[in-house]
C-alpha positions as CSV (number, residue, x, y, z in Angstrom):
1,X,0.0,0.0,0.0
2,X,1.4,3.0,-1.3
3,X,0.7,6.7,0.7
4,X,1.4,10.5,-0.3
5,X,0.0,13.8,0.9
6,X,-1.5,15.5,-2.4
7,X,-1.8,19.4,-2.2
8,X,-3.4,20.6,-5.7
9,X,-7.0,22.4,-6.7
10,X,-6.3,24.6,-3.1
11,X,-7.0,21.6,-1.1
12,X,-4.7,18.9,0.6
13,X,-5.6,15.2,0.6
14,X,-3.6,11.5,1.4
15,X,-3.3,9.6,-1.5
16,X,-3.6,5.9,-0.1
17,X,-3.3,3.3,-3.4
18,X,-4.3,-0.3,-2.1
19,X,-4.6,-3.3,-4.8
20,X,-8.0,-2.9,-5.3
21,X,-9.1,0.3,-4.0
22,X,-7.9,4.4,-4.5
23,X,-8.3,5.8,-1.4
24,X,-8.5,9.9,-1.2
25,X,-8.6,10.9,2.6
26,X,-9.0,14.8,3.5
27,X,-10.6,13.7,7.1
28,X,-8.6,16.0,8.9
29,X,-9.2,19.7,6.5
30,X,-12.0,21.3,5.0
31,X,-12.5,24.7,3.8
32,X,-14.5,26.6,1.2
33,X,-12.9,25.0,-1.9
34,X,-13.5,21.9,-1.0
35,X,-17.2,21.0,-3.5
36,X,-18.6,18.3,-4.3
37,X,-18.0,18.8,-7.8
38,X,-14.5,19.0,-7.2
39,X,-14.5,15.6,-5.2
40,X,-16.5,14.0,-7.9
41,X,-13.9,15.1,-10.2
42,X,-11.1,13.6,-8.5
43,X,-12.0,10.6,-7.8
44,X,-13.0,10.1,-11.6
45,X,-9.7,10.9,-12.3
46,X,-7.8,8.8,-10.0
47,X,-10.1,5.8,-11.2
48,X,-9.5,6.0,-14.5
49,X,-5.8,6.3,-13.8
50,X,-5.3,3.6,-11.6
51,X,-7.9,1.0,-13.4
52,X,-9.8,0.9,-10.3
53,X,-12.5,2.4,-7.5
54,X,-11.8,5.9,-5.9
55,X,-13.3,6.8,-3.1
56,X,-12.8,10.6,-1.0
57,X,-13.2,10.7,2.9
58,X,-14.0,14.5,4.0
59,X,-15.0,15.7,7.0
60,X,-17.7,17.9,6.0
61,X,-21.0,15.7,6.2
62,X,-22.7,17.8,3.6
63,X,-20.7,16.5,1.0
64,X,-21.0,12.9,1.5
65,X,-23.3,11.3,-1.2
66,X,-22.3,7.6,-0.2
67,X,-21.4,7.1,-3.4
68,X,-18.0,7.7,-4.2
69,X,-17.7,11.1,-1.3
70,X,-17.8,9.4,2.2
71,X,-18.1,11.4,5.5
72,X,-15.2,10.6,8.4
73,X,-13.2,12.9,10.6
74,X,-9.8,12.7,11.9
75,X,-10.9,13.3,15.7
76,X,-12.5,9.8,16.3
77,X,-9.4,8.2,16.5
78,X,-7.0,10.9,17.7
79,X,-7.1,10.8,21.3
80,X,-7.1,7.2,23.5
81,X,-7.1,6.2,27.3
82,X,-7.2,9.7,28.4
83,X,-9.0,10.2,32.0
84,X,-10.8,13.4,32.6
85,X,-9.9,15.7,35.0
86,X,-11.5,16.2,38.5
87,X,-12.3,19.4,38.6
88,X,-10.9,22.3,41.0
89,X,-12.3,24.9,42.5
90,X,-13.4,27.1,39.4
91,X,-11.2,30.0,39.0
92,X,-13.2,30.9,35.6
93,X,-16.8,30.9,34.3
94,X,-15.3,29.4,31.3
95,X,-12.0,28.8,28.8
96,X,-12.1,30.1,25.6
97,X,-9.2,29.4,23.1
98,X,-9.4,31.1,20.2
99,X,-6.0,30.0,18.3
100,X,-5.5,31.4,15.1
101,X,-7.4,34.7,14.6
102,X,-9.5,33.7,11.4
103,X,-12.2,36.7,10.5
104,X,-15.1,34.7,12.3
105,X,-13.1,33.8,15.0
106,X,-12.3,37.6,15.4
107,X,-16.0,38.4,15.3
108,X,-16.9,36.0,18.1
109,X,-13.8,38.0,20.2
110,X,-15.2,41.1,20.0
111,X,-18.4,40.2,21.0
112,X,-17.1,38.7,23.6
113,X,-14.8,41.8,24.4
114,X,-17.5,44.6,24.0
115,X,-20.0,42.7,26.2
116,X,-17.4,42.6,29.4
117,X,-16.9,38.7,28.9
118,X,-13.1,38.0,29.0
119,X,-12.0,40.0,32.2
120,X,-11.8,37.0,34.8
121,X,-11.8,34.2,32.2
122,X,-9.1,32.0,30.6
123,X,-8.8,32.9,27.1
124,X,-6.0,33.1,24.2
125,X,-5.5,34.5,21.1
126,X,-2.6,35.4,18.7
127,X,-1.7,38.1,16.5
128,X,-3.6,40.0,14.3
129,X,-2.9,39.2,10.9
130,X,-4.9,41.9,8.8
131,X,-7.4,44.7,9.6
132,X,-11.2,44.0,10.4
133,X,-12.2,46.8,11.8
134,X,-13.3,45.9,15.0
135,X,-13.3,46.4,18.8
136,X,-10.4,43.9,19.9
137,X,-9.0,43.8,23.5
138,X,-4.8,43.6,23.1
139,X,-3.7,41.1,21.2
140,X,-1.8,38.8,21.3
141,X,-2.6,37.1,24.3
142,X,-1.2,33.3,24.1
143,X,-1.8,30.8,26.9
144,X,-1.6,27.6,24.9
145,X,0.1,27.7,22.3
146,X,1.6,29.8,19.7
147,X,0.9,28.3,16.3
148,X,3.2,30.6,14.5
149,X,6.2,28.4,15.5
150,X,6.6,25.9,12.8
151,X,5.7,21.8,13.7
152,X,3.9,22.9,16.6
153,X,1.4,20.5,16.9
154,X,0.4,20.9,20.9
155,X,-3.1,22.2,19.3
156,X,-4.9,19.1,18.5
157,X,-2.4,16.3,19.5
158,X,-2.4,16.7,23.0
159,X,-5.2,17.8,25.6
160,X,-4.1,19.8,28.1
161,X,-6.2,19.3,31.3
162,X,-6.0,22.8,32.9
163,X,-7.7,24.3,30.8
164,X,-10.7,22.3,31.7
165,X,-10.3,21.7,35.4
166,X,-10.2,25.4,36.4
167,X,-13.9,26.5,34.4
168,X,-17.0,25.6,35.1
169,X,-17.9,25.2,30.8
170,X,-15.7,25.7,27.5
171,X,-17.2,28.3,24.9
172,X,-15.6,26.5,22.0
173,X,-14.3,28.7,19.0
174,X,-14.4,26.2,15.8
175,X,-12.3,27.0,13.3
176,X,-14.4,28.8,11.3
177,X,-18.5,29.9,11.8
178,X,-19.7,29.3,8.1
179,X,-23.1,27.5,6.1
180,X,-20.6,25.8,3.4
181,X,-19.0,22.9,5.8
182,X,-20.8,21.5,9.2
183,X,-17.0,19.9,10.1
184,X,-16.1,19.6,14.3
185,X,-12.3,19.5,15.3
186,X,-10.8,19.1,17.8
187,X,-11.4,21.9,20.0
188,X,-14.9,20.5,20.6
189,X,-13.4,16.8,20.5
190,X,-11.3,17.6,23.4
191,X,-14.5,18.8,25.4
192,X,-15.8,15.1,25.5
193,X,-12.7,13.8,26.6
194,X,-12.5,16.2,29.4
195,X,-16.3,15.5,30.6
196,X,-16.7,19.8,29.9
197,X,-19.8,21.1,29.2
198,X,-19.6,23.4,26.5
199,X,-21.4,26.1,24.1
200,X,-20.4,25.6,20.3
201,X,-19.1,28.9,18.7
202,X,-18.7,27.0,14.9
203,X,-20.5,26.0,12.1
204,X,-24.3,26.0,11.1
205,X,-25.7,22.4,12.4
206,X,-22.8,21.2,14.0
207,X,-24.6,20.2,16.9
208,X,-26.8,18.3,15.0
209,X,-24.1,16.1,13.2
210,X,-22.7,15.5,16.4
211,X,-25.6,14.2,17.4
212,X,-25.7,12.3,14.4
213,X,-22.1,11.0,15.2
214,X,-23.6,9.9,18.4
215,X,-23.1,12.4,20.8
216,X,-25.2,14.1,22.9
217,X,-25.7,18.0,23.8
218,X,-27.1,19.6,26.1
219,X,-30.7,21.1,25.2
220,X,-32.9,21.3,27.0
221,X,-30.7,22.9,29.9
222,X,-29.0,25.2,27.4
223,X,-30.6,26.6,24.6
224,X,-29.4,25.5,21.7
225,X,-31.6,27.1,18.9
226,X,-28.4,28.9,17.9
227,X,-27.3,26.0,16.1
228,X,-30.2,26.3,13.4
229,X,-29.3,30.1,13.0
230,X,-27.3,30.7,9.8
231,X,-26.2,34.2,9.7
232,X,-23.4,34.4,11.7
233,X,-23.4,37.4,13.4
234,X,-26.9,36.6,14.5
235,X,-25.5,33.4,15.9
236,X,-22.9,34.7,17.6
237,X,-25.7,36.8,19.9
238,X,-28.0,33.7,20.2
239,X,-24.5,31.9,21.7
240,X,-23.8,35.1,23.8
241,X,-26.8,35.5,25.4
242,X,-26.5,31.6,26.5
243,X,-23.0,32.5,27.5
244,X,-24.7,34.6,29.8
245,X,-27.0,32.3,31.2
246,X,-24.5,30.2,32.3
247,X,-21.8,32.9,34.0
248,X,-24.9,33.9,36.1
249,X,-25.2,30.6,37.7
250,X,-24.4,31.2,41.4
251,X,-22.8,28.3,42.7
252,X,-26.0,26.3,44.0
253,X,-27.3,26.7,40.5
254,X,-23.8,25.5,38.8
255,X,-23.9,22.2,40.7
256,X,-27.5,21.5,40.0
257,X,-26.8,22.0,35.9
258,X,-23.7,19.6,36.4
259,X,-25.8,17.0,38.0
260,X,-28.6,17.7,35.6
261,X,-26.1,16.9,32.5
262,X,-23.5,14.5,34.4
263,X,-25.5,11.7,32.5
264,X,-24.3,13.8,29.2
265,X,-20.7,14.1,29.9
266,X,-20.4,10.3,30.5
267,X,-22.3,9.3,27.7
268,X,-20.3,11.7,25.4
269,X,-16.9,10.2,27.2
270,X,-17.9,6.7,26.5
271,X,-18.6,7.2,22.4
272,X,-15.2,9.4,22.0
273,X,-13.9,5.6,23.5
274,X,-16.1,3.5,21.3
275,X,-15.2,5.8,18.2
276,X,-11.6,5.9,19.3
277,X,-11.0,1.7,19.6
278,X,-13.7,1.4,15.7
279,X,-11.2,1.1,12.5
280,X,-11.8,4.3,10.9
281,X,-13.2,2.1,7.7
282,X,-16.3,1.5,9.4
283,X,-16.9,4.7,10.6
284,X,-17.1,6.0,6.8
């Protein structure tokens, strides 16, 4: 079995070429050139090259047509035997990582910033790359890692357990907060792992492919409806307001939520094991 990482047509892809199979796996990147035309395309090409079937793995479920485009992602088998944290006494309402600072990403900041909702809480951020025009608190601010050093790979290889321990929830900021892909990563992957609640900050319907995937969220004790909002900016303020809702929790109130979703987190724990121990064949 032969393997090569393809970059070509602005998208990057493994080239696995068994005996009787072409295998084209992009599980682990998606972005807006990613179509299912283009898919379609390639894997008509690399079967009529190799004189057999081609098959493409993505992890954006909307372009699966379980014909010849198949749906998988790279985070059911990244992580194994990892115990979650007990947690602390809560120094923060919640962690918020924001990474890289993509446009939506930068929009979900500010928000955050111009409605008082960083001071006291453990979030990150690097550097500004280009102008957007908007009200940013001083960046860069980098507690986890800084991903402009080369082969860093802390990000989504390892979990690191403080930043779960110390909040009571994780407002997770997806890579991007877009209608074209419905893709998780990591950064919500390691939430399940950790037993941490969490409010999603990514793509339209990713909740409901996670739930699709297995998992469970956490409606009806937060309101999820935000995940069925697909303008962005309107999504970010459905996710704020929930953001809210949960930093107002005295502490009586915190521990009755926990033990109203503890049933959640375990359940959510026990299929990130299942997924993680499944050959990723079958999960396609």
């Amino acid at each position: 079995m032969n393997f090569e990482r393809i970059f070509s047509n602005n998208i990057v892809y493994d080239l696995i070429i068994a005996d009787d199979l072409i295998v084209l796996d992009s599980s682990f990147e998606d972005h807006f050139h990613y179509t299912k035309e283009l898919l379609s395309k390639l894997t008509e090409e690399y079967s009529k090259k190799y004189n057999r079937p081609c098959v493409f793995y993505t992890m954006n479920q909307t372009l699966s047509n379980s014909k010849n485009i198949f749906y998988k992602n790279f985070c059911w088998t990244l992580y194994k035997d990892i115990n979650p944290p007990k947690c602390k006494q809560y120094k923060y309402n919640f962690t918020y990582l924001c990474g890289f600072p993509r446009e939506d990403k930068l929009h979900m900041l500010s928000n955050l910033f111009v409605n008082d909702l960083l001071e006291e809480n453990l979030w990150s951020c690097g550097s500004i790359q280009e102008d957007y025009e908007l009200n940013l608190p001083n960046l860069p601010k980098i507690i986890d890692y800084d991903k402009s050093k080369k082969g860093n790979q802390s990000c989504w290889a390892n979990i690191n357990s403080r930043f779960f321990e110390n909040s009571r929830f994780s407002l997770v900021q997806e890579t991007e907060m877009a209608t074209f892909s419905n893709r998780y990563t990591e950064k919500t992957y390691k939430c399940f792992w950790m037993k941490h609640p969490f409010i999603l900050a990514g793509n339209y319907q990713t909740l409901k492919l996670l739930q699709q995937d297995g998992f469970q969220t956490f409606h009806p004790h937060i309101d999820e409806s935000y995940d069925n909002i697909k303008n962005r900016d309107q999504r970010i303020a459905a996710i704020l307001k929930q953001v809210k809702i949960l930093c107002n929790k005295t502490d009586r109130e915190w521990k009755e939520f926990m033990r109203e979703i503890s049933s959640v987190l375990t359940h959510n724990y026990n299929n990130a094991i299942f997924l993680s121990g499944t050959p990723k064949d079958e999960l396609a």
